[in-house]
PDB file with SEQRES, HELIX, SHEET and CRYST1 records, atoms N, CA, C and O in Angstrom:
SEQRES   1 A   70  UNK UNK UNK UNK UNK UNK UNK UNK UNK UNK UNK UNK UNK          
SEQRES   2 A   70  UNK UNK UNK UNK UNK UNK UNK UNK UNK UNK UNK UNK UNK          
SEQRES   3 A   70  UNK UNK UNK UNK UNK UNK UNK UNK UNK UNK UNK UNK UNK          
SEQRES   4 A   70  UNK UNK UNK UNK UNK UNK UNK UNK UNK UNK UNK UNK UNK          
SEQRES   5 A   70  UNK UNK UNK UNK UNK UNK UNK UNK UNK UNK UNK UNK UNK          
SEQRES   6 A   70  UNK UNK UNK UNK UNK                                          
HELIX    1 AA1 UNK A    3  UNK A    9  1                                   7    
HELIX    2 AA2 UNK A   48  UNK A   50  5                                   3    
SHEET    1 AA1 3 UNK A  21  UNK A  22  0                                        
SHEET    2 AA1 3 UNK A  27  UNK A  30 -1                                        
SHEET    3 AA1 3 UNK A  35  UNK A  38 -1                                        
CRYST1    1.000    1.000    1.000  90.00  90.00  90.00 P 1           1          
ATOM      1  N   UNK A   1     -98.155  74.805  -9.056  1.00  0.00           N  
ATOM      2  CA  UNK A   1     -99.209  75.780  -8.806  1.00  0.00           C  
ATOM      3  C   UNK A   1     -99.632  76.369 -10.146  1.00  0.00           C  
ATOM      4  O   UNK A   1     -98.780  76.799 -10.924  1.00  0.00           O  
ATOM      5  N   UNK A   2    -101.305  76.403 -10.509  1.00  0.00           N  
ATOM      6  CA  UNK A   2    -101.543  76.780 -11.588  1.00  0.00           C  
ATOM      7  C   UNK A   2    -101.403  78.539 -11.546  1.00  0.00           C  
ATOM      8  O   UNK A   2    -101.010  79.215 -10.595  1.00  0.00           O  
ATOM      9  N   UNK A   3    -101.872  79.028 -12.938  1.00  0.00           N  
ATOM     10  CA  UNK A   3    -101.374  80.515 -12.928  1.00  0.00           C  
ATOM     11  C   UNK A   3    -102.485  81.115 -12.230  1.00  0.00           C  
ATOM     12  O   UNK A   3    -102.121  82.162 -11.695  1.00  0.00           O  
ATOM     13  N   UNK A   4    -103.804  80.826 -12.014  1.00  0.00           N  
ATOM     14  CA  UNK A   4    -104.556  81.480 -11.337  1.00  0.00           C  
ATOM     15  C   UNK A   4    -104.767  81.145 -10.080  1.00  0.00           C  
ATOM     16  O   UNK A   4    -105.700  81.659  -9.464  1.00  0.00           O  
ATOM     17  N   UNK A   5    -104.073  80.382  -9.597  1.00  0.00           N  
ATOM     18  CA  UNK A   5    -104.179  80.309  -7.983  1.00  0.00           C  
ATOM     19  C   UNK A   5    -102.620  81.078  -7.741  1.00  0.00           C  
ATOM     20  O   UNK A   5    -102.460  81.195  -6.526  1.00  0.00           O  
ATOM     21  N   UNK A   6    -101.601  81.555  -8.399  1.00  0.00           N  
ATOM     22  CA  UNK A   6    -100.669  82.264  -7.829  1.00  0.00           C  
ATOM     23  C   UNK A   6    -101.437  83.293  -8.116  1.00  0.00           C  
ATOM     24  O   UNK A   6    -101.917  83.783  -7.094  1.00  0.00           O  
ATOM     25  N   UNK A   7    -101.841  83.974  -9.369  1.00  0.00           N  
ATOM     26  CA  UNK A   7    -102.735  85.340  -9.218  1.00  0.00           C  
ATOM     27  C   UNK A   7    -103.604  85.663  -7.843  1.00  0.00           C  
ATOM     28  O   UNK A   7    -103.415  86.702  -7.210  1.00  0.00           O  
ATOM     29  N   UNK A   8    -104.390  84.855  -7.525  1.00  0.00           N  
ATOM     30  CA  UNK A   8    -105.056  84.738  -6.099  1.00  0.00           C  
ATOM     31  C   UNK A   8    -104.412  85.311  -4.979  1.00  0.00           C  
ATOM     32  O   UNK A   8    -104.769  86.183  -4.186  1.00  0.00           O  
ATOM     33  N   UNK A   9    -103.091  84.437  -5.117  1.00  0.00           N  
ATOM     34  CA  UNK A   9    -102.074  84.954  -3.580  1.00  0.00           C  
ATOM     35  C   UNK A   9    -101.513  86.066  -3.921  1.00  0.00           C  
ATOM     36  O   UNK A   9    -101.321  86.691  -2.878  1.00  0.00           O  
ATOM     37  N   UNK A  10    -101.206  86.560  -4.667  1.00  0.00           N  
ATOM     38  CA  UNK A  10    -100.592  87.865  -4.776  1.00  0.00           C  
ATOM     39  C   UNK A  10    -101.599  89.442  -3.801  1.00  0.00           C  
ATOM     40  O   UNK A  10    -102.562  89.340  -3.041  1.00  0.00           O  
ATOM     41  N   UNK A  11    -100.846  90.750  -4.263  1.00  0.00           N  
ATOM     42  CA  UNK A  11    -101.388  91.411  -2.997  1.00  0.00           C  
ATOM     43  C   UNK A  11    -100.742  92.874  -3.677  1.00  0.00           C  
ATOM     44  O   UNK A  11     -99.754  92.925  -4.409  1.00  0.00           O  
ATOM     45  N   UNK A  12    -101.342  93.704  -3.354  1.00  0.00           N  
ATOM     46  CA  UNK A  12    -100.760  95.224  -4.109  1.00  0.00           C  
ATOM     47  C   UNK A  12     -99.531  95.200  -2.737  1.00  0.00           C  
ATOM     48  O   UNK A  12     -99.698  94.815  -1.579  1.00  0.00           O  
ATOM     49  N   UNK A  13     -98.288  95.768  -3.400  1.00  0.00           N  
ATOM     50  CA  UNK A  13     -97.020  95.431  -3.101  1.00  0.00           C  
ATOM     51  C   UNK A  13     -97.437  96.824  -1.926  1.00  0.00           C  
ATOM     52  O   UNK A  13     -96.844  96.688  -0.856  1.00  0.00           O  
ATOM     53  N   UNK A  14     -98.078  97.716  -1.978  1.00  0.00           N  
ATOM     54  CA  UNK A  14     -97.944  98.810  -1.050  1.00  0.00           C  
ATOM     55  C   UNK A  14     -98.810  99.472   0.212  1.00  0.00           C  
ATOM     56  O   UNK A  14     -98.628 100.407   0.992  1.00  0.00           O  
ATOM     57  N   UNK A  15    -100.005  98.331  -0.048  1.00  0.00           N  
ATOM     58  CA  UNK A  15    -101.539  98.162   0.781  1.00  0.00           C  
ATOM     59  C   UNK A  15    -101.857  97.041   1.872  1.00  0.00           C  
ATOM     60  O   UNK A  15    -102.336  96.855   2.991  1.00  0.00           O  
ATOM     61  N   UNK A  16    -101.073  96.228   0.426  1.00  0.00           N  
ATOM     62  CA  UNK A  16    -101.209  94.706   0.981  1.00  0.00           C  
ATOM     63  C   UNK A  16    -102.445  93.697   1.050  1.00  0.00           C  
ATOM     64  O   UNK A  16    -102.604  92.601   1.588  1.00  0.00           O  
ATOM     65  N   UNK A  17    -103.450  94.738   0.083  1.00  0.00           N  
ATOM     66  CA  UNK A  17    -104.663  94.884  -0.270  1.00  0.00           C  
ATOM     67  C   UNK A  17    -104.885  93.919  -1.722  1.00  0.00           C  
ATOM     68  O   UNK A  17    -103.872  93.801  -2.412  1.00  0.00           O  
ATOM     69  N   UNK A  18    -105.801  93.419  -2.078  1.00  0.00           N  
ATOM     70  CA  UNK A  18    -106.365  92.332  -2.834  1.00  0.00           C  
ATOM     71  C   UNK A  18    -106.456  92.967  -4.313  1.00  0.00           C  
ATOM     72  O   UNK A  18    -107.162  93.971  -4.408  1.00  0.00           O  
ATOM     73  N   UNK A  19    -105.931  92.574  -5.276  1.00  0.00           N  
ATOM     74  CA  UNK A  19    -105.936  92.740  -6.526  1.00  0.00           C  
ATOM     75  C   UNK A  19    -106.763  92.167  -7.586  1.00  0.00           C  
ATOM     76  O   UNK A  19    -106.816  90.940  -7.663  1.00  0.00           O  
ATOM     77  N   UNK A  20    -107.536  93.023  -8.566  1.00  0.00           N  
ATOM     78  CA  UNK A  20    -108.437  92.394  -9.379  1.00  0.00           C  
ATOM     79  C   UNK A  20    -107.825  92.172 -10.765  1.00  0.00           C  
ATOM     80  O   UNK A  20    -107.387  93.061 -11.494  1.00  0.00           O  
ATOM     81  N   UNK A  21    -107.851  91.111 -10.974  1.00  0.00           N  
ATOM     82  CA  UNK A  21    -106.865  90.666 -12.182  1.00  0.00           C  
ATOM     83  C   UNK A  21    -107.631  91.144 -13.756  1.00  0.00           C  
ATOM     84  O   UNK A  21    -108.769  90.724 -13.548  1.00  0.00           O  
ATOM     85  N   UNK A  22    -107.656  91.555 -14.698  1.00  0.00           N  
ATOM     86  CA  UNK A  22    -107.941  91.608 -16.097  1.00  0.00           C  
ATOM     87  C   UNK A  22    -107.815  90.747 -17.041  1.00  0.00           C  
ATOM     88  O   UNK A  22    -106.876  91.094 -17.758  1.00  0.00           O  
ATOM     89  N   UNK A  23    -108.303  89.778 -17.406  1.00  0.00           N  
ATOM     90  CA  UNK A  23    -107.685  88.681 -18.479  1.00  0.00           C  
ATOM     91  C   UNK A  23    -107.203  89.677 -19.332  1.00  0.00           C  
ATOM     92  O   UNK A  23    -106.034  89.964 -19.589  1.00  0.00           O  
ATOM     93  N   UNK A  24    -108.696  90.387 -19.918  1.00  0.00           N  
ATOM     94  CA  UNK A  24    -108.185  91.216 -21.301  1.00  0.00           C  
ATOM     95  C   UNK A  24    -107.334  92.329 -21.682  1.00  0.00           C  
ATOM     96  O   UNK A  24    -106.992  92.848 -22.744  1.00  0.00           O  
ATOM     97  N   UNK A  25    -107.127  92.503 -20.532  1.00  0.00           N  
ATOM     98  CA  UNK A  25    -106.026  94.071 -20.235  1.00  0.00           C  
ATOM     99  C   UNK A  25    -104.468  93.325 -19.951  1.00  0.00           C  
ATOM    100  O   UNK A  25    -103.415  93.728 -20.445  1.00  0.00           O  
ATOM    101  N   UNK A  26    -104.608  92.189 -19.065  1.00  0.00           N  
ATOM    102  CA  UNK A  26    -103.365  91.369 -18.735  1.00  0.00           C  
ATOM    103  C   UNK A  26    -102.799  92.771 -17.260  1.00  0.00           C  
ATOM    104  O   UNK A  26    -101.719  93.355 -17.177  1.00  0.00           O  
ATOM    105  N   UNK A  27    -103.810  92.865 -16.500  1.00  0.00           N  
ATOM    106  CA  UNK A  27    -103.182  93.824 -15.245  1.00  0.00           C  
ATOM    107  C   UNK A  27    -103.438  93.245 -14.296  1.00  0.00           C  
ATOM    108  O   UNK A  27    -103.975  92.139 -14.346  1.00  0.00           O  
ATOM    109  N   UNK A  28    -103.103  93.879 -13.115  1.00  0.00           N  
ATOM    110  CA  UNK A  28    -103.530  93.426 -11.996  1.00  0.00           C  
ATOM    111  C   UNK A  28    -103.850  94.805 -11.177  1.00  0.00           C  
ATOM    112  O   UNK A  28    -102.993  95.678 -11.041  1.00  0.00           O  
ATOM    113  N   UNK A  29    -105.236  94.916 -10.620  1.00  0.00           N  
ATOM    114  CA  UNK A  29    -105.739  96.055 -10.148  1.00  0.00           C  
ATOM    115  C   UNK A  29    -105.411  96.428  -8.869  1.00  0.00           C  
ATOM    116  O   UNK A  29    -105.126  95.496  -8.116  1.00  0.00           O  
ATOM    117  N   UNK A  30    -105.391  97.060  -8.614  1.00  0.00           N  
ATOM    118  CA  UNK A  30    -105.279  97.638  -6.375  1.00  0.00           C  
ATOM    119  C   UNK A  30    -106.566  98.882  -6.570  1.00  0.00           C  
ATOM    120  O   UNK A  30    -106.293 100.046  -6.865  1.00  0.00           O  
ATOM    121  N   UNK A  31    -107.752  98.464  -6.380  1.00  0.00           N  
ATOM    122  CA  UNK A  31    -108.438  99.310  -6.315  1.00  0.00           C  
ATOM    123  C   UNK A  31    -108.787 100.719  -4.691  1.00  0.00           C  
ATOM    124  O   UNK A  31    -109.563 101.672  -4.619  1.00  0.00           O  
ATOM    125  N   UNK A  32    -107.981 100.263  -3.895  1.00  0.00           N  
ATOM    126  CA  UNK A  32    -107.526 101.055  -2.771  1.00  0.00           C  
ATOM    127  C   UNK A  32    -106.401 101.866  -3.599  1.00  0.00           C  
ATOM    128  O   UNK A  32    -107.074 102.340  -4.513  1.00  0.00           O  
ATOM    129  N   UNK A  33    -105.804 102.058  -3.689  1.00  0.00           N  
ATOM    130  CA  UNK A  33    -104.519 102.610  -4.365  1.00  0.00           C  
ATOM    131  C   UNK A  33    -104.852 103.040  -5.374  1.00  0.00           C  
ATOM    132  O   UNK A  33    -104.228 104.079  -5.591  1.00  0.00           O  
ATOM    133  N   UNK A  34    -105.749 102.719  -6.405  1.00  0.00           N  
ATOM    134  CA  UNK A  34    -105.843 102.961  -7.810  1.00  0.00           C  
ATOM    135  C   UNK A  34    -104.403 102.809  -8.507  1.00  0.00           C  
ATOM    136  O   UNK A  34    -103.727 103.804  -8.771  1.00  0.00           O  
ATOM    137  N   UNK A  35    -104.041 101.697  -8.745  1.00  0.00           N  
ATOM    138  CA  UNK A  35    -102.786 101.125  -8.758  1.00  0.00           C  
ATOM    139  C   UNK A  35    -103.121 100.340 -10.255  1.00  0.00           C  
ATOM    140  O   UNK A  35    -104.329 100.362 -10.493  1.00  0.00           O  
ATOM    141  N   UNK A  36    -102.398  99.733 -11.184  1.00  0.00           N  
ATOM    142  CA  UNK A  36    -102.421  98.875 -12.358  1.00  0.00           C  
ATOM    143  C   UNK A  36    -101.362  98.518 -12.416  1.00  0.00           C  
ATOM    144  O   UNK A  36    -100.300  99.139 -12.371  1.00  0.00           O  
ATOM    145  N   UNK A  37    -101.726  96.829 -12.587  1.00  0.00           N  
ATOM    146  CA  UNK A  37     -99.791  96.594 -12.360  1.00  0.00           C  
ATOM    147  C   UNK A  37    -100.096  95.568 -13.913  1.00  0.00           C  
ATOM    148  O   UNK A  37    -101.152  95.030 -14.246  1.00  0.00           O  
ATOM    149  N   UNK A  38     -98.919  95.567 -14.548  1.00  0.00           N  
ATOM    150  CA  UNK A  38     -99.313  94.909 -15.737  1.00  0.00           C  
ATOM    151  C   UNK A  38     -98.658  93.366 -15.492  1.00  0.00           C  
ATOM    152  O   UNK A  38     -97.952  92.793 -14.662  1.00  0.00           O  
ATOM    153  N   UNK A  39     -99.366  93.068 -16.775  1.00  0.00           N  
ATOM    154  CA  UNK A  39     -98.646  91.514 -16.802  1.00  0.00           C  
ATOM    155  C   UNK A  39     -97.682  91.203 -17.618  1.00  0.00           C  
ATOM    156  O   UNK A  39     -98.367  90.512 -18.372  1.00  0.00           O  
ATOM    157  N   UNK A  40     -96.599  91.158 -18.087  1.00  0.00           N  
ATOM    158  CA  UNK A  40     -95.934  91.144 -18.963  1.00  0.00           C  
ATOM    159  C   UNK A  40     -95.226  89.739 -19.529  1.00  0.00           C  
ATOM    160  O   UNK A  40     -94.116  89.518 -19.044  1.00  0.00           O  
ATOM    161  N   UNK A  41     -95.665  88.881 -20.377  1.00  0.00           N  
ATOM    162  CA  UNK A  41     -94.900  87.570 -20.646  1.00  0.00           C  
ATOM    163  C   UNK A  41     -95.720  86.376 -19.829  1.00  0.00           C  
ATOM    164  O   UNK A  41     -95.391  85.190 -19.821  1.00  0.00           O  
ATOM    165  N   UNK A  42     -97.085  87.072 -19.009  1.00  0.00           N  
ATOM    166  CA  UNK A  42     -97.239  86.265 -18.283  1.00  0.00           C  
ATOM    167  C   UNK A  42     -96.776  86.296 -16.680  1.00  0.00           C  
ATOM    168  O   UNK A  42     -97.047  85.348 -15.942  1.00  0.00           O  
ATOM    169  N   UNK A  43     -96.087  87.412 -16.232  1.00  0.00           N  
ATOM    170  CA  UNK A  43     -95.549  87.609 -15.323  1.00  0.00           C  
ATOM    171  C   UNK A  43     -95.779  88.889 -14.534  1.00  0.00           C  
ATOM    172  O   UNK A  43     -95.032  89.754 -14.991  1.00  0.00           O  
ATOM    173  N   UNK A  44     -96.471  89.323 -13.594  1.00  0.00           N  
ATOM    174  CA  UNK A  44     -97.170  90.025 -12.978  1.00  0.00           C  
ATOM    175  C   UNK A  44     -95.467  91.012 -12.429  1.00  0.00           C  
ATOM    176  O   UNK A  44     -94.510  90.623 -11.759  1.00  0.00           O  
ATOM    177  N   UNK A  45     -95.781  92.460 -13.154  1.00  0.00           N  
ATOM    178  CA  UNK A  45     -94.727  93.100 -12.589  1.00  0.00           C  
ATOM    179  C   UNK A  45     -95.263  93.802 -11.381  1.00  0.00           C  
ATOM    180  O   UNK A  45     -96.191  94.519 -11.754  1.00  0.00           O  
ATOM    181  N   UNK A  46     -95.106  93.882 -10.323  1.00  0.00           N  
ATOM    182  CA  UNK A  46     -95.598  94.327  -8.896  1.00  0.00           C  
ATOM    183  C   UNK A  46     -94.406  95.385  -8.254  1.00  0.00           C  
ATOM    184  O   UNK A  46     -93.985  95.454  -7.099  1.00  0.00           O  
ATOM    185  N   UNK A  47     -94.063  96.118  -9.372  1.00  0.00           N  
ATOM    186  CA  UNK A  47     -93.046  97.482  -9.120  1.00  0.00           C  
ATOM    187  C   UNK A  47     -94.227  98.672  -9.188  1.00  0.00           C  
ATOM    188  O   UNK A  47     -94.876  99.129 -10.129  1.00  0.00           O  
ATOM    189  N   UNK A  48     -94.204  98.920  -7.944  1.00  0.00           N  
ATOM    190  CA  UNK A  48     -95.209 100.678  -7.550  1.00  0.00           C  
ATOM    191  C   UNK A  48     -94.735 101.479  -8.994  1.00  0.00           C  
ATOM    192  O   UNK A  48     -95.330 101.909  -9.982  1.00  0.00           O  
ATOM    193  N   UNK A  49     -93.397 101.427  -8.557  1.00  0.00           N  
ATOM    194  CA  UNK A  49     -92.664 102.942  -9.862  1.00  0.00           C  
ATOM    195  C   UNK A  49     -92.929 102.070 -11.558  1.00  0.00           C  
ATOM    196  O   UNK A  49     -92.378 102.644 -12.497  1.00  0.00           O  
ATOM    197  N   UNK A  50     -93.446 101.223 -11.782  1.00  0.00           N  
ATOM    198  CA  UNK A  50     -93.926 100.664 -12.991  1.00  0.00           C  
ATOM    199  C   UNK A  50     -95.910 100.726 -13.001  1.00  0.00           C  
ATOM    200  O   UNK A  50     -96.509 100.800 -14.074  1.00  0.00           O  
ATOM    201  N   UNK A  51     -96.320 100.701 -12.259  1.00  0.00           N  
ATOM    202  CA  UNK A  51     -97.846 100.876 -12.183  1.00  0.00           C  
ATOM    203  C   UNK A  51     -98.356 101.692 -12.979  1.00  0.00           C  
ATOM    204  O   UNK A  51     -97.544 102.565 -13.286  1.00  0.00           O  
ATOM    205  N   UNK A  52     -99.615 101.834 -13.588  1.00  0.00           N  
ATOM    206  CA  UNK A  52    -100.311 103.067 -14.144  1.00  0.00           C  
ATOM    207  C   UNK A  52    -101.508 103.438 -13.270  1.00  0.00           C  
ATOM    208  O   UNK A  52    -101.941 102.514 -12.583  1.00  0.00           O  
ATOM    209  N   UNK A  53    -102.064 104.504 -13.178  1.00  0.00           N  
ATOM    210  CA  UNK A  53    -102.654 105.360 -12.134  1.00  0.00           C  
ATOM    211  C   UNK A  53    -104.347 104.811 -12.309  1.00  0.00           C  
ATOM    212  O   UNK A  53    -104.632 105.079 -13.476  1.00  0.00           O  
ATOM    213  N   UNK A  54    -105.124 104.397 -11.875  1.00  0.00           N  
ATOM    214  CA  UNK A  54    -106.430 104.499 -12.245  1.00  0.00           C  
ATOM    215  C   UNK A  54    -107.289 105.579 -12.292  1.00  0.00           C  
ATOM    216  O   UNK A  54    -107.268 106.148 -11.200  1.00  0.00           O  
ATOM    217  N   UNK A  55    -108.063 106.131 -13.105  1.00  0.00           N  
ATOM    218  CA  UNK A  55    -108.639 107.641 -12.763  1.00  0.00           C  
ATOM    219  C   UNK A  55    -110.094 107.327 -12.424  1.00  0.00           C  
ATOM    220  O   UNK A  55    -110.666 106.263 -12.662  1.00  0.00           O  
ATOM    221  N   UNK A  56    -110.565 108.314 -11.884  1.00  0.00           N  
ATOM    222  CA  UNK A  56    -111.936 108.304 -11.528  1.00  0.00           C  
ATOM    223  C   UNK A  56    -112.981 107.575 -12.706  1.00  0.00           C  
ATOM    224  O   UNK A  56    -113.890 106.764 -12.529  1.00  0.00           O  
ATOM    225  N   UNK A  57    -112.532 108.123 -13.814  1.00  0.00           N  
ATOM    226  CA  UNK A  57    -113.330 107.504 -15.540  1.00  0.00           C  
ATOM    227  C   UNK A  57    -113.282 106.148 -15.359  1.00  0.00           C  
ATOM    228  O   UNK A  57    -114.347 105.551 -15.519  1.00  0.00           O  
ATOM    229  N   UNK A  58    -112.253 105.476 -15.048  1.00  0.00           N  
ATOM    230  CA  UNK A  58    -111.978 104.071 -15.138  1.00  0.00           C  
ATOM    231  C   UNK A  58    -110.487 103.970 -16.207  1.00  0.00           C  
ATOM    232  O   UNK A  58    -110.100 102.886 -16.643  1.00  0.00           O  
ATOM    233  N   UNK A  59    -109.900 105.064 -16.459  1.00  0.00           N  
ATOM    234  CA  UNK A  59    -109.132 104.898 -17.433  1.00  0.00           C  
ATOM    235  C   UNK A  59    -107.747 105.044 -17.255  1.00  0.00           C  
ATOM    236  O   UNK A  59    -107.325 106.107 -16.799  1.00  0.00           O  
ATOM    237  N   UNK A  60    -107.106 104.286 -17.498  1.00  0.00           N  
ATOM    238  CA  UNK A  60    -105.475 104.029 -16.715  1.00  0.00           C  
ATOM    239  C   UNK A  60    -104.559 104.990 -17.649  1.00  0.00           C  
ATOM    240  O   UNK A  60    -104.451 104.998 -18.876  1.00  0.00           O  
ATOM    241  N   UNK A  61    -104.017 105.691 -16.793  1.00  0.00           N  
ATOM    242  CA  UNK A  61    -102.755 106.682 -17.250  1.00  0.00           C  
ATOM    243  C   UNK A  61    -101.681 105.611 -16.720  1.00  0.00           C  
ATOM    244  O   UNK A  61    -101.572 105.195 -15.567  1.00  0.00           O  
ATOM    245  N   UNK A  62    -100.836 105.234 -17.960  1.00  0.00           N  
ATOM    246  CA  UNK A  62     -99.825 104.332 -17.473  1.00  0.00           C  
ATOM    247  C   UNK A  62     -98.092 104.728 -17.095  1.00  0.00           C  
ATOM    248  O   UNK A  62     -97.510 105.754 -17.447  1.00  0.00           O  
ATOM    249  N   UNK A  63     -97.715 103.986 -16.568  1.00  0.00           N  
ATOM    250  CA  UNK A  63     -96.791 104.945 -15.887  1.00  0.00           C  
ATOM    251  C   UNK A  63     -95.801 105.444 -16.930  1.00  0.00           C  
ATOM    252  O   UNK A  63     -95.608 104.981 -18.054  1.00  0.00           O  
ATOM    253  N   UNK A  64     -94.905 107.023 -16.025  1.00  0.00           N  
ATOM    254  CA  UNK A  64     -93.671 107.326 -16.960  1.00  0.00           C  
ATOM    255  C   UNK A  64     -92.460 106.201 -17.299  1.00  0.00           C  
ATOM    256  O   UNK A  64     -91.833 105.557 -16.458  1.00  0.00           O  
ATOM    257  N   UNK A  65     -92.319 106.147 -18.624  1.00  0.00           N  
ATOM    258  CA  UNK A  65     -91.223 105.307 -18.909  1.00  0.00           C  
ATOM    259  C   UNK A  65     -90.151 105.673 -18.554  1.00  0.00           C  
ATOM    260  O   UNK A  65     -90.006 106.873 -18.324  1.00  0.00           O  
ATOM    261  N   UNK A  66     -88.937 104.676 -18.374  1.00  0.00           N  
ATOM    262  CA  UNK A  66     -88.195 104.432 -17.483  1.00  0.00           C  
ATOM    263  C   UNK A  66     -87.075 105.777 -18.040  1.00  0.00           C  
ATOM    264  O   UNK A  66     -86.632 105.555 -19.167  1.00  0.00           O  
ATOM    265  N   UNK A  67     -86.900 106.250 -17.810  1.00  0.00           N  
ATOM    266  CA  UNK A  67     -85.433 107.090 -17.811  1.00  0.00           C  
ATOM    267  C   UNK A  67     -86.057 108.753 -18.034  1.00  0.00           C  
ATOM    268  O   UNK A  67     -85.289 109.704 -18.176  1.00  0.00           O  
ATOM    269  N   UNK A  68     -87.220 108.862 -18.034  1.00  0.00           N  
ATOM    270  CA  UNK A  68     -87.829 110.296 -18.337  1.00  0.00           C  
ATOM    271  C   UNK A  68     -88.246 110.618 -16.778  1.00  0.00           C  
ATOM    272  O   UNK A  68     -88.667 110.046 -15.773  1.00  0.00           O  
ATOM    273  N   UNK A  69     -87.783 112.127 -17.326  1.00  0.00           N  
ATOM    274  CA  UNK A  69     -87.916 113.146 -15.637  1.00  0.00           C  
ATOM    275  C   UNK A  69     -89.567 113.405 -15.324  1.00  0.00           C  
ATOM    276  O   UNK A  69     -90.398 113.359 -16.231  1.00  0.00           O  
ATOM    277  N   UNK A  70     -89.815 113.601 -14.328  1.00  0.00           N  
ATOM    278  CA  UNK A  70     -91.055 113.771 -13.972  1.00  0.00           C  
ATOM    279  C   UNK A  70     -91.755 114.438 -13.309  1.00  0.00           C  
ATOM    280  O   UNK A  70     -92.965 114.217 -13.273  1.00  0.00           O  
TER     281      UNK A  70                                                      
END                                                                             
């Protein structure tokens, strides 16, 4: 399976809703959710608690790193 037909099947992990992929950002969008899931290595991380937030601007607040209180 090439990499953009698994991008295709994939699905926001919490909607279940259709994701718009970014070549140039390397994310994967949930525009129901305002969700950003990144790509890392090539590998679509689809962890909610790893996502960055989409804002009304269009501009992604990315999530808190891992071990900081919140």
């Amino acid at each position: 399976m090439d990499t953009m037909m698994a991008l295709d099947i994939l699905v926001c992990p919490l909607c279940k809703g259709p994701l718009a992929h970014d070549r140039q950002q390397q994310t994967l969008t949930c525009k129901a959710d305002r969700l950003v899931f990144p790509i890392r290595d090539g590998v679509p991380v689809m962890i909610v608690e790893e996502a960055g937030h989409l804002a009304a601007d269009g501009s992604v607040t990315p999530a808190p790193a891992a071990g900081t209180a919140g």
